[in-house]
C-alpha positions in Angstrom: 32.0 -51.9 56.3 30.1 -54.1 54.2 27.0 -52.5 55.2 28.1 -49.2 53.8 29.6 -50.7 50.7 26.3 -52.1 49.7 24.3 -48.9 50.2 27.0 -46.5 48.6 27.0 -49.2 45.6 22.9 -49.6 45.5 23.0 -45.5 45.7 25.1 -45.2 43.1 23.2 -47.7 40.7 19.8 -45.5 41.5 21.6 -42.4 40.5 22.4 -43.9 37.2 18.9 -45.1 36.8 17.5 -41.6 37.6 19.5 -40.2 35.3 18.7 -42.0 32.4 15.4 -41.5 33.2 15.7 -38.1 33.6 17.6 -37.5 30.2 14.4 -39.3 28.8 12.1 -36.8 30.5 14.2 -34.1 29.2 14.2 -35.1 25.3 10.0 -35.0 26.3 9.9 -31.9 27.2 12.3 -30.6 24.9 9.9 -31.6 22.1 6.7 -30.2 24.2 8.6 -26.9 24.4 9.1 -26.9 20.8 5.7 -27.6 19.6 4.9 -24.9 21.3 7.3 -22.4 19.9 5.7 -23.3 16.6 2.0 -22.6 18.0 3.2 -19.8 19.6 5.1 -18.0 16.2 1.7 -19.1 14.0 -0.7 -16.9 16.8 1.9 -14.0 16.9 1.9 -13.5 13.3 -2.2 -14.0 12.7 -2.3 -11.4 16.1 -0.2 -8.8 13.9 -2.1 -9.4 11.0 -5.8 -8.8 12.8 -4.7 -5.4 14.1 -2.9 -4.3 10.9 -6.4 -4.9 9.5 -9.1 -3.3 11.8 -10.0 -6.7 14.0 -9.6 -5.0 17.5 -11.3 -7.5 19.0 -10.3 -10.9 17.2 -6.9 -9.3 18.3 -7.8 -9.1 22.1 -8.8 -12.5 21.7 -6.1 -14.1 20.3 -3.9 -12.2 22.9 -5.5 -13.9 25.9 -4.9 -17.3 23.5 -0.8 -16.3 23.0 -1.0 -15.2 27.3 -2.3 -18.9 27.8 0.3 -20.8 25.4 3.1 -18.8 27.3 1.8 -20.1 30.9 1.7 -23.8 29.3 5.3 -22.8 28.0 6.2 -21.7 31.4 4.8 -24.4 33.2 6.9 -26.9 31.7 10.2 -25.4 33.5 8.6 -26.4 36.6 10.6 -29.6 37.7 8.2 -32.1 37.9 10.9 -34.8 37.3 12.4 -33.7 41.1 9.4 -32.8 42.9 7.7 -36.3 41.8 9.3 -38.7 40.3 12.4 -38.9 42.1 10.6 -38.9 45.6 8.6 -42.2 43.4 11.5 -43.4 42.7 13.3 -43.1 46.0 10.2 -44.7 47.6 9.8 -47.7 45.4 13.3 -48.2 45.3 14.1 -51.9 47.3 17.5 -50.9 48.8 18.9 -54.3 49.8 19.5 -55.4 53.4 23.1 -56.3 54.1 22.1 -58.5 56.4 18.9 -60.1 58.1 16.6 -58.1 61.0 14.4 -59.3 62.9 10.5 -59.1 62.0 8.7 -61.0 65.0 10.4 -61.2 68.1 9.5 -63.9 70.7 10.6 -63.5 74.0 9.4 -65.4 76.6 6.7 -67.2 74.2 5.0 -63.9 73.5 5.5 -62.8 69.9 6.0 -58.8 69.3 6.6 -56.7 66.1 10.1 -54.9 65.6 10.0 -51.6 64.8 12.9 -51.0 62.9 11.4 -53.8 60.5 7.9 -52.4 60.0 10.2 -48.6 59.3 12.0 -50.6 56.8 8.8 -52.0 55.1 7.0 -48.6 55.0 9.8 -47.4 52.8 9.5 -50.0 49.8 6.4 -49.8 47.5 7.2 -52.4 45.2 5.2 -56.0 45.2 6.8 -58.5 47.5 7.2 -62.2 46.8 8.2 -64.1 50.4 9.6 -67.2 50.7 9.5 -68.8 54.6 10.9 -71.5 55.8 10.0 -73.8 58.5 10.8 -77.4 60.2 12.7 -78.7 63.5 15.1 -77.1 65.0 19.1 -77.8 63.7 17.7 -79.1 60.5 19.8 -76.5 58.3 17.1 -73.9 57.2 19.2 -71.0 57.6 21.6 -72.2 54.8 18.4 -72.6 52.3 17.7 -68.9 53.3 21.2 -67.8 52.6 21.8 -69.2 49.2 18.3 -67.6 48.1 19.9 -64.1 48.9 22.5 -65.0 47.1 25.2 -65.2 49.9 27.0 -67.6 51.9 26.3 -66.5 55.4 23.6 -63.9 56.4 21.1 -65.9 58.5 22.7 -67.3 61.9 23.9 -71.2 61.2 24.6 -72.7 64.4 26.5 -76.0 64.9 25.5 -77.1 67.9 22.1 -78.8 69.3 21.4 -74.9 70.4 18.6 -73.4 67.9 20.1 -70.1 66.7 16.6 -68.2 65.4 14.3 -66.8 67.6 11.3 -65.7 66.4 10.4 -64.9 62.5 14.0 -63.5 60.6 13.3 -61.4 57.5 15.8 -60.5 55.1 14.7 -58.2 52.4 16.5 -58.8 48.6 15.8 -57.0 44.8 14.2 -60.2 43.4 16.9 -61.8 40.8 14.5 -62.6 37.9 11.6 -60.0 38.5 12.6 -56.2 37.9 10.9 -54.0 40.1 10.0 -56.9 43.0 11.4 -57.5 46.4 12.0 -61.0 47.6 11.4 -61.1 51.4 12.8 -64.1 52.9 11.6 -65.2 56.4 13.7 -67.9 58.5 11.9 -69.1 61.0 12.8 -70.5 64.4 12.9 -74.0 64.7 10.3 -75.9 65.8 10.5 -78.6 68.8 12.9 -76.7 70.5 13.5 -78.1 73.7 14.8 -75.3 75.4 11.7 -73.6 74.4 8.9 -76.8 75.6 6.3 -74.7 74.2 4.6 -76.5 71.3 1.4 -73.7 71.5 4.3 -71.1 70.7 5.8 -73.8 67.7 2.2 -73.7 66.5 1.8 -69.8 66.3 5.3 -69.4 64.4 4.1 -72.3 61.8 0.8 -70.4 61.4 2.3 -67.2 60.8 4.8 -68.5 58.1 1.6 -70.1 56.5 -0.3 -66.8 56.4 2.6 -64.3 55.6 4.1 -66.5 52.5 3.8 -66.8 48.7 6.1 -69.9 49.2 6.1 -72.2 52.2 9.6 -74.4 52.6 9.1 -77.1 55.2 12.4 -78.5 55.9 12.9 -81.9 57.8 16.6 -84.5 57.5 16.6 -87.8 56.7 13.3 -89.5 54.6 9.9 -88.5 54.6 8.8 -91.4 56.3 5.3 -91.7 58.6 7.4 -90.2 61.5 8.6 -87.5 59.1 4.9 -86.7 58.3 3.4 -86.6 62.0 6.4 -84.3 63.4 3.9 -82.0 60.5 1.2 -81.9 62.7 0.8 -78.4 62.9 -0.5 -78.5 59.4 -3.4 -80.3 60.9 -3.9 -77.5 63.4 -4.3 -74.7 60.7 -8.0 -75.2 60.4 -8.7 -74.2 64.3 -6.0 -71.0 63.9 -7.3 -69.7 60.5 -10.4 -68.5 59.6 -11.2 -67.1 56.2 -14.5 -65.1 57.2 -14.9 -62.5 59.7 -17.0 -64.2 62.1 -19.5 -61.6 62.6 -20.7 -61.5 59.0 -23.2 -63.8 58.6 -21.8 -66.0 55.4 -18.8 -67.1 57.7 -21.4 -68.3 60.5 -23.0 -70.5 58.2 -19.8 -71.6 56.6 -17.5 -72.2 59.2 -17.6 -75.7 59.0 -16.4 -75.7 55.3 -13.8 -72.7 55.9 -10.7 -75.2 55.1 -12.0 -76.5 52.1 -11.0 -72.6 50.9 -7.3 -72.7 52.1 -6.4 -73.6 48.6 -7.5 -70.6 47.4 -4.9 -68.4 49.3 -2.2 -70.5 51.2 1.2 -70.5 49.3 3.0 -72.9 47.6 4.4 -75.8 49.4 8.3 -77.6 49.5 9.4 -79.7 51.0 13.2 -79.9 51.3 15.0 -83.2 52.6 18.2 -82.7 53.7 21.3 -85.4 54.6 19.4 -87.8 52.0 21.1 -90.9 51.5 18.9 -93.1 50.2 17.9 -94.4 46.5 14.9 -92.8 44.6 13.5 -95.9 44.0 10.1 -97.6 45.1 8.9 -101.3 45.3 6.3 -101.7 42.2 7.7 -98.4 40.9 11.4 -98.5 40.5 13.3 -95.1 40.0 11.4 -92.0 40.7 11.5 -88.6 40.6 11.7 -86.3 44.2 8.0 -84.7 43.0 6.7 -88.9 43.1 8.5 -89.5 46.3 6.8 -87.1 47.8 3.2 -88.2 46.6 4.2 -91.7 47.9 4.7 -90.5 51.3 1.6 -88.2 51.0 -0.8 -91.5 49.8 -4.0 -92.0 51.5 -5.1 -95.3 53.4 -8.3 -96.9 52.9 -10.2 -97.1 55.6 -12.2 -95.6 58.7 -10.4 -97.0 61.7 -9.4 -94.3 64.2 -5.6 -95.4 62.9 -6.2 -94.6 59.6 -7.9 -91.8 59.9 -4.8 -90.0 62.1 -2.4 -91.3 59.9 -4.4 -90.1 56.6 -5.2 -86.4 58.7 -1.7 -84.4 58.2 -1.1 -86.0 54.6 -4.9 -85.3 53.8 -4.2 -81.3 54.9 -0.9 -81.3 52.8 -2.9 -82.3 49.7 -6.0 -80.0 50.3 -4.7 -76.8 51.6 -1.6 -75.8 49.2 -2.2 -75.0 45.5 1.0 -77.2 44.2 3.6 -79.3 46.1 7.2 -80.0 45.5 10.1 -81.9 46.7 13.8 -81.5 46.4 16.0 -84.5 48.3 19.5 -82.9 48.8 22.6 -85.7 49.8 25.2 -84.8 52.5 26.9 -81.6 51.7 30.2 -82.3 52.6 32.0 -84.7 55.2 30.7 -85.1 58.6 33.9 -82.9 60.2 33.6 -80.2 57.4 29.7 -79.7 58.0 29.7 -77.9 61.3 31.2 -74.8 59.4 29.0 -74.9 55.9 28.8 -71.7 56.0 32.8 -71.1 55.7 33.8 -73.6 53.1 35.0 -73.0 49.5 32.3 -74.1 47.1 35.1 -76.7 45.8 34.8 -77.9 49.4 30.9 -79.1 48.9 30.2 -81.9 47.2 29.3 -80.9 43.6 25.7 -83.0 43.8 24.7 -80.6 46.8 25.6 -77.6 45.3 23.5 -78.4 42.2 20.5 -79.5 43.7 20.6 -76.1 45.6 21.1 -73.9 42.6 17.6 -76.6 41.4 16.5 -75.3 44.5 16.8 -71.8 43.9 15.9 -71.5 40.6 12.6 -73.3 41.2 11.6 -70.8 43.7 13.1 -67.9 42.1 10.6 -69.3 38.7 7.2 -70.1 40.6 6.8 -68.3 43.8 4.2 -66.1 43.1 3.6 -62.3 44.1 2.2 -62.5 47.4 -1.7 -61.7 47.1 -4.1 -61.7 50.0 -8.1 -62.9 50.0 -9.4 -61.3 47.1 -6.0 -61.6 45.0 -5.0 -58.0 45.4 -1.2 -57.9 45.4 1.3 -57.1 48.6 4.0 -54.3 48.5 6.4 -54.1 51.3 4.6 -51.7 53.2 1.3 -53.5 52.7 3.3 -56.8 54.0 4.4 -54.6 57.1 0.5 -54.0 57.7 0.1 -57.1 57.3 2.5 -58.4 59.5 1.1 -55.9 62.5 -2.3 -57.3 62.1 -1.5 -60.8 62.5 0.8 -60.7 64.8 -1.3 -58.5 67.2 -4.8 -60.6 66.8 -2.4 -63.6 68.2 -1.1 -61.7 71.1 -4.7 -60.9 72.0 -5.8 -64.5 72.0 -7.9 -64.2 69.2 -7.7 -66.4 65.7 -6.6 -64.6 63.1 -8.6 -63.8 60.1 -7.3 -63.4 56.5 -10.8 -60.9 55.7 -9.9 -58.9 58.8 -6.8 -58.4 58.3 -7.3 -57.5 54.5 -10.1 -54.8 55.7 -7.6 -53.5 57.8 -5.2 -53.3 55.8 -7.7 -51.8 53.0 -8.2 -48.9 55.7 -4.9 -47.9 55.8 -3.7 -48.1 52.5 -7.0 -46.6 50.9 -7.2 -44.0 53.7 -2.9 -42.8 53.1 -4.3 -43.1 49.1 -6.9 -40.3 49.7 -4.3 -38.4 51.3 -1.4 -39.0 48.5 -3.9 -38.1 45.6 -5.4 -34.6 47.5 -2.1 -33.6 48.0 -0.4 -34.1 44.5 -3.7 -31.9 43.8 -2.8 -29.2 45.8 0.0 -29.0 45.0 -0.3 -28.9 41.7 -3.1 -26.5 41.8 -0.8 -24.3 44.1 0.8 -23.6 40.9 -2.1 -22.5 39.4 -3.2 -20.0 42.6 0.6 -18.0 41.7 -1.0 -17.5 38.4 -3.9 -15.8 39.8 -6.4 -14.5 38.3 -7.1 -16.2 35.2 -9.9 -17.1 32.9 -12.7 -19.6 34.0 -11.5 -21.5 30.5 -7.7 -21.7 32.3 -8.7 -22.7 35.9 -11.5 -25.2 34.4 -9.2 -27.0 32.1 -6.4 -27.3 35.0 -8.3 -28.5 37.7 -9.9 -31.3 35.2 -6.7 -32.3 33.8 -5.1 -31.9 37.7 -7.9 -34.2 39.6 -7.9 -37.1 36.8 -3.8 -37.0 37.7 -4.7 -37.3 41.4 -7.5 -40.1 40.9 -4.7 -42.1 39.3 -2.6 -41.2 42.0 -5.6 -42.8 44.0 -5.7 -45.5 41.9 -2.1 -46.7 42.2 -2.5 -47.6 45.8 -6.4 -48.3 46.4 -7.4 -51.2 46.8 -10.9 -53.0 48.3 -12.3 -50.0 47.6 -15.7 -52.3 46.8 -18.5 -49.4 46.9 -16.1 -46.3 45.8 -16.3 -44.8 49.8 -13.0 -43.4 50.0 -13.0 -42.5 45.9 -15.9 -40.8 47.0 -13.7 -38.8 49.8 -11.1 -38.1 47.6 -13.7 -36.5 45.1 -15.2 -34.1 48.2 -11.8 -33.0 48.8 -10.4 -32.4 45.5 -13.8 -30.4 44.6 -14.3 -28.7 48.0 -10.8 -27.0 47.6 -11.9 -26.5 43.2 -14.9 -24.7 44.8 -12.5 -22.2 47.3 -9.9 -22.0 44.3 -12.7 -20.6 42.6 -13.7 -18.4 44.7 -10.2 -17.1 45.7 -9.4 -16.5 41.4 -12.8 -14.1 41.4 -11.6 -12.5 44.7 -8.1 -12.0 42.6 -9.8 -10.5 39.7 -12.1 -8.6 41.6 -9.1 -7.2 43.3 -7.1 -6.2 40.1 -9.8 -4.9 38.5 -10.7 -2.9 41.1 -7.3 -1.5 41.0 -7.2 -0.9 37.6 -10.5 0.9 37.8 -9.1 2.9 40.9 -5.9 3.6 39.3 -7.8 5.0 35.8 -10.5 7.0 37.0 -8.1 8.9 39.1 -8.1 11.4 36.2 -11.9 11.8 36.3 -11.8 12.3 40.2 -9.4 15.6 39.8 -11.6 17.1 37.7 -14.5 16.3 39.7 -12.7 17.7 42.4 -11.8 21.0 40.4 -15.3 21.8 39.2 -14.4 20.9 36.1 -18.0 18.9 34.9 -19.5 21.4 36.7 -19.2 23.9 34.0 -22.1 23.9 30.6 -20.9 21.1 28.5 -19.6 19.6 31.9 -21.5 16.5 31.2 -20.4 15.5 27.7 -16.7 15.8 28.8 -17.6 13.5 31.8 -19.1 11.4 29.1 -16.2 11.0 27.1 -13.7 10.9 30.3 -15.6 7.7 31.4 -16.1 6.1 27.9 -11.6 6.3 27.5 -11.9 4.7 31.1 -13.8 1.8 29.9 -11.9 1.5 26.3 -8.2 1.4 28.2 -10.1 -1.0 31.0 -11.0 -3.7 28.2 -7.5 -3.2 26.6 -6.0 -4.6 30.0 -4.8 -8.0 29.5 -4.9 -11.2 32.1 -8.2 -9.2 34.6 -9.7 -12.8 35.4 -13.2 -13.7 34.9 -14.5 -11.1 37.1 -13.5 -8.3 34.6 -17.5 -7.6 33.3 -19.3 -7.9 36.4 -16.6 -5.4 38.3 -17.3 -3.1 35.9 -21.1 -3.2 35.9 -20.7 -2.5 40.1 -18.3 0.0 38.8 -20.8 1.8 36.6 -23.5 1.0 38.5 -21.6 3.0 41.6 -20.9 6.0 39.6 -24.2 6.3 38.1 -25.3 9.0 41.1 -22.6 10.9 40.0 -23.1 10.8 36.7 -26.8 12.0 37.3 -25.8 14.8 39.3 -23.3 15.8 36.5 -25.8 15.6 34.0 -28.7 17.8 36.2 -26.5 20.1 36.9 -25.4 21.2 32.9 -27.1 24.2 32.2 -26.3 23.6 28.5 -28.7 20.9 27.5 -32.5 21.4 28.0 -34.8 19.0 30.1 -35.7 16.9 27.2 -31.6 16.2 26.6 -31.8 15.5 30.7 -33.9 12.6 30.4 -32.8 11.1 26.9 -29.6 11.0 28.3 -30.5 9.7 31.8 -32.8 7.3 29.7 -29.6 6.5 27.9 -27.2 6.4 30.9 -30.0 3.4 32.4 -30.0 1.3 29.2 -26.1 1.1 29.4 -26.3 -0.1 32.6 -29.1 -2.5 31.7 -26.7 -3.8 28.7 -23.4 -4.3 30.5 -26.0 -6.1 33.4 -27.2 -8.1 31.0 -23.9 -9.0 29.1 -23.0 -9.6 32.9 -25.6 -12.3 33.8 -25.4 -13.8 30.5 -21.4 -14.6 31.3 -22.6 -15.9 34.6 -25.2 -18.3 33.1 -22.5 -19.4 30.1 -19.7 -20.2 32.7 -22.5 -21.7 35.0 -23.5 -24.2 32.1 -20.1 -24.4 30.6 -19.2 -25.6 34.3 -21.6 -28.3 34.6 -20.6 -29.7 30.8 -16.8 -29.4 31.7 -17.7 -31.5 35.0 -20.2 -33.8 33.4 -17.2 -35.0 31.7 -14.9 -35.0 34.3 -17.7 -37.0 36.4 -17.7 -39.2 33.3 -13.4 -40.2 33.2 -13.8 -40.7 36.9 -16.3 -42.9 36.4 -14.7 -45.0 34.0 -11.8 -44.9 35.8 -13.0 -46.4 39.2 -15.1 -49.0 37.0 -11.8 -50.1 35.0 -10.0 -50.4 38.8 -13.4 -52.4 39.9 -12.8 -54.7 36.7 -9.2 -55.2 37.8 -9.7 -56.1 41.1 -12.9 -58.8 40.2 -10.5 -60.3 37.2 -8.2 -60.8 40.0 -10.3 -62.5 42.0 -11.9 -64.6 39.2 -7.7 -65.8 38.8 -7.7 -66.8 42.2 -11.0 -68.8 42.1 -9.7 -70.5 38.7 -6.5 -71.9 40.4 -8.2 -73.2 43.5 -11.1 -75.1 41.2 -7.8 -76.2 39.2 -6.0 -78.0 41.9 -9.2 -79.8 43.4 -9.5 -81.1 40.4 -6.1 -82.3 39.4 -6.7 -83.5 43.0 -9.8 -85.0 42.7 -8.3 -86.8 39.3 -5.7 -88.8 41.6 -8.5 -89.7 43.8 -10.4 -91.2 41.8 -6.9 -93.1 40.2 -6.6 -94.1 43.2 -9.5 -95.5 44.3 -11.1 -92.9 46.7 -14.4 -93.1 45.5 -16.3 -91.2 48.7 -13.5 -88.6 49.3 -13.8 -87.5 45.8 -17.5 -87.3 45.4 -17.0 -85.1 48.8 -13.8 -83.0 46.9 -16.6 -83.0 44.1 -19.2 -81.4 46.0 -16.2 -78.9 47.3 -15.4 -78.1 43.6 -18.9 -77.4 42.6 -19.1 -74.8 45.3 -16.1 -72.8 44.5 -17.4 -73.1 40.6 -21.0 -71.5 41.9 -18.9 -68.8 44.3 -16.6 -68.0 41.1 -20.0 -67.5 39.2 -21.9 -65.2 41.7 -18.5 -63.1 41.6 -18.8 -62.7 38.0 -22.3 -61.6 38.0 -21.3 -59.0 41.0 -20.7 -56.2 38.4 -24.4 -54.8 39.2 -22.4 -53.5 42.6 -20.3 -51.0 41.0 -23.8 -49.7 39.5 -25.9 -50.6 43.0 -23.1 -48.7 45.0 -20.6 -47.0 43.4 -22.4 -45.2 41.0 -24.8 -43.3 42.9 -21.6 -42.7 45.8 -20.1 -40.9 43.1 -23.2 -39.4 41.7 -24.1 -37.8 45.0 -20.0 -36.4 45.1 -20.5 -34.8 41.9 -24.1 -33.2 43.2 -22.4 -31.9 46.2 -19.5 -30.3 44.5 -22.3 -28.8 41.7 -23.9 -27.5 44.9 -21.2 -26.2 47.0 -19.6 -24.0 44.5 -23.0 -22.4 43.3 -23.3 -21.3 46.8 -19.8 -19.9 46.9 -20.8 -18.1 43.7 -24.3 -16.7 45.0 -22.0 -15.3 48.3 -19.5 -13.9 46.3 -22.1 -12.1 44.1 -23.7 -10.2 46.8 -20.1 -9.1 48.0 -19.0 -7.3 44.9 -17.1 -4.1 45.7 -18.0 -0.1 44.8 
């Protein structure tokens, strides 16, 4: 029941949204509509004027101008709200989970994907900040995960020594402060399980929280004492179950030493969360302290390189280097001991009132700074990129291999950039469909629609690309769009050829009874042929809407007629053999002249056609090159926080007295600064790579429809 309440509720509030949206689309086109009444009323009266005064032809003209503004008038009925935005809307909707699911199952220490999850991901297109939580088993981290979604129970709380989560828990929320963002919370199972005796397993469910997160909760009872900090350990194991670089590219080989000095760059926040705290914030030397200090305290280094210190400075040393900011929220006992085996059922005036605000602290903090979850080059996760995501690590593990954060964002690349090719061709076609029912129409009309079309499906493209780094798949969606331009182009001249044929056919049905009755067969025979065919050609131009094959059909049309024109004109015993050949003479130069005025179109669409996609070549261009920017600002953002924190870091050491770890944190920070600068200077790529990919699309397209062209020329009908 409450499961339907919450999706009739969420339905309802997206209807309202759509509506108001669509009342704003409406008032749009509304205006559109009556913009072009107004053009449309100015070219009717200058049309009535031009015939009224002799301008036959200005008048034709501006017919095929008033046809055009009525398509454009036409086309707006066409729902493009429904048939676009509403599927947009429906897919990057977030419709809340009532209650968790299950993301990674582990049975029998082997850790599987659940469908139903991944289906649920695929769904939700807006950017996903995830909060996981992790620490020992019966520590409380359910109840964390509950309040963040706002509700008092949702993930399983158990009261006895039992651990209730299994695997990884995901519960899928609109995000309370960010409009348009999901807030994916993981709950993880706990670790040191006895039951389970598998600490590999506890080690793999760790890693996976690191890698998947934007914001890491490690949650532990009591203090943060040295005990505290060792049952951590699996922070020290990160470095042998992480690697940034594929190891078959040669940078990783000779870097894999260093790798963890780069964890800062895309491991997620860390908190650490101290529950049953009963102690005093206060330190010897120090006095009262904030929960942020306490932490640091527990986190201090030792001087010294005895085996002891070195273990005991190992975990705290991985804490400081590997996540971009830490903090610390101690929360007391949150009720009496009886009343804290059911938490999850007490009134809120049944907690004790300093719990319930250092939650709410809790909350808001993580609500405020948990970031958008990015992946190894900063590009940002939706929920159906997290799904990938979520596949890809989970399966490397299974395999035995370690997983790696530039695999998995190639593979993930793949699959998104691949589903964006297909996404941007098919808004094309389909929009272009609309085009075909039009059929034929003027080079100008099918030009100016398939420019304005494809620069709506390369930012279709655009909206879900990503690691597109030398344009290969912009480059496929190019060949596609302009491969089906070319056969739309071929199909519009096959439609005029086809109506104008018919016209033809339909008009010089006149002409073929006479012929059939003897009727130019008579002296004089041949000037009333003459005149017969000239009416044809007069009533032929006055037909509106013949395509752009409308000259050259009638050039094969003469040029098929012109035996029996010559036979007409031989056989007139009225005119003399000197009229014979003036007018055969004649009847060869009319040919020549409409063959001419024939090629010449040809050559003006021809180079009208290469301008039009010169600058079409030109907006893709800039568009891929403004995406390129993007993504290598977003990288530069990454690089800045990481150099940030080893500083701030390498500040304290020196504080502190650290001398030799920060000269080595130094040496760390002056490679990230040189790594940041060589990715600034990488704009010569786009040029190197991209260009000429895009160069040679455009080349192909330019040659692939001129051969369509040639074809269809030596096809032409009569």
């Amino acid at each position: 029941m409450e499961t339907e309440r919450l999706m009739q509720e969420e339905k309802e509030s997206h209807q309202q949204r759509l509506q108001q949206l669509e009342k704003k689309y409406e008032e749009e086109k509304h205006q559109q509509q009556q913009e072009l009444d107004q053009a449309l009323e100015s070219k009717v009266t200058e049309h009535k004027k031009l015939i009224q005064k002799g301008f036959d032809e200005n008048a034709q003209l501006m017919s095929l101008e008033i046809e055009q503004l009525k398509k454009e008038k036409d086309n707006l009925s066409h729902s493009f709200f429904k048939d676009y935005v509403v599927p947009e809307a429906e897919i990057i909707m977030c419709i809340p989970m009532p209650g968790p699911i299950c993301l990674v199952e582990n049975v029998n220490g082997s850790l599987h994907v659940s469908d139903a999850a991944i289906e649920y991901l695929s769904r939700n297109n807006q950017p996903v900040v995830v909060v996981s939580v992790v620490g020992l088993y019966r520590t409380g981290k359910s109840y964390l995960m509950n309040r963040l979604a706002g509700k008092q129970t949702g993930f399983a709380l158990g009261s006895t020594i039992e651990s209730k989560t299994k695997g990884i828990w995901m519960w899928c929320v609109p995000h309370p402060s960010r409009t348009g963002h999901t807030l994916v919370l993981l709950d993880t199972e706990g670790l040191g399980d006895v039951d389970k005796g598998d600490s590999k397993n506890d080690a793999w469910i760790f890693c996976l929280a690191v890698l998947l997160s934007s914001t890491l909760v490690y949650n532990s009872r009591g203090t943060i004492d040295n005990t505290a900090v060792e049952k951590l350990h699996y922070v020290t194991e990160l470095a042998e179950q992480i690697k940034i670089k594929s190891p078959a590219s040669k940078a990783a080989e000779a870097e894999e030493e260093e790798e963890d000095t780069q964890f800062v760059q895309f491991f997620p926040n860390f908190i650490w969360t101290v529950r049953d705290f009963s102690l005093q914030l206060v330190l010897e030397n120090k006095g009262q302290v904030t929960e942020d200090e306490y932490l640091d305290f527990a986190l201090q280094l030792k001087k010294g390189l005895s085996k002891k210190d070195t273990n005991y400075n190992l975990p705290r040393q991985c804490i400081r280097n590997y996540f971009p900011t830490r903090k610390c929220f101690v929360f007391p006992f949150p009720a009496s001991q009886e009343k804290m085996v059911m938490i999850e059922s007490l009134d809120e005036s049944e907690i004790f009132p300093k719990f319930l605000d250092v939650t709410q602290h809790f909350c808001d903090y993580v609500f405020a700074e948990s970031r958008e979850k990015t992946v190894k080059g900063g590009y940002k996760v939706t929920g159906r990129m997290f799904g990938h995501l979520v596949q890809t690590y989970v399966q490397t593990i299974s395999s035995g291999k370690v997983p790696c954060l530039e695999n998995a964002v190639v593979a993930m690349a793949m699959i998104e950039n691949e589903a964006a090719v297909q996404e941007g061709f098919k808004l094309y076609e389909s929009e272009m469909e609309q085009v075909k029912r039009t059929f034929p129409v003027s080079f100008n009309e099918i030009s100016a629609e398939h420019q304005r079309i494809s620069n709506m499906a390369c930012s279709e493209f655009m909206k879900r690309s990503f690691k597109d780094e030398k344009g290969e798949y912009f480059k496929k969606l190019m060949e596609e769009i302009d491969k089906h331009y070319a056969e739309l182009t071929v199909q519009n001249m096959e439609a005029s050829e086809e109506k104008c044929h018919q016209i033809l056919t339909d008009l010089y049905e006149e002409v073929n009874v006479c012929v059939r009755q003897g009727e130019y067969a008579k002296p004089g025979g041949y000037e009333l042929y003459c005149r017969h065919r000239d009416k044809i050609i007069v009533e032929y131009h006055s037909k509106p809407n013949k395509g752009n094959q409308a000259e050259a059909l009638l050039e094969s049309f003469l040029k098929g007629k012109s035996a029996e024109a010559n036979l007409i004109l031989q056989t007139d015993e009225q005119l003399t053999e000197s009229d014979k050949q003036i007018r055969k003479e004649k009847e060869q130069a009319s040919l020549l002249e409409q063959q001419f005025k024939v090629e010449k179109e040809k050559q003006m669409e021809m180079e009208k056609l290469i301008q039009e996609e010169k600058v079409n070549h030109q907006q893709r261009v800039q568009q891929m090159e403004k995406k390129f920017e993007e993504e290598k600002n977003q990288q530069q953002e990454e690089m800045r926080r990481a150099v940030e924190c080893k500083l701030a870091e390498q500040k304290e050491l020196i504080q502190k007295g650290f001398d030799e770890k920060a000269r080595l944190l130094g040496q760390e920070i002056e490679q990230l600064k040189k790594e940041k600068e060589k990715e600034k200077e990488s704009g010569g790529v786009f040029k190197d790579y991209v260009m000429p990919l895009i160069d040679t699309a455009k080349d192909v397209f330019s040659t692939v429809l001129q051969y369509k062209l040639m074809r269809k020329s030596l096809k032409m009908p009569f």
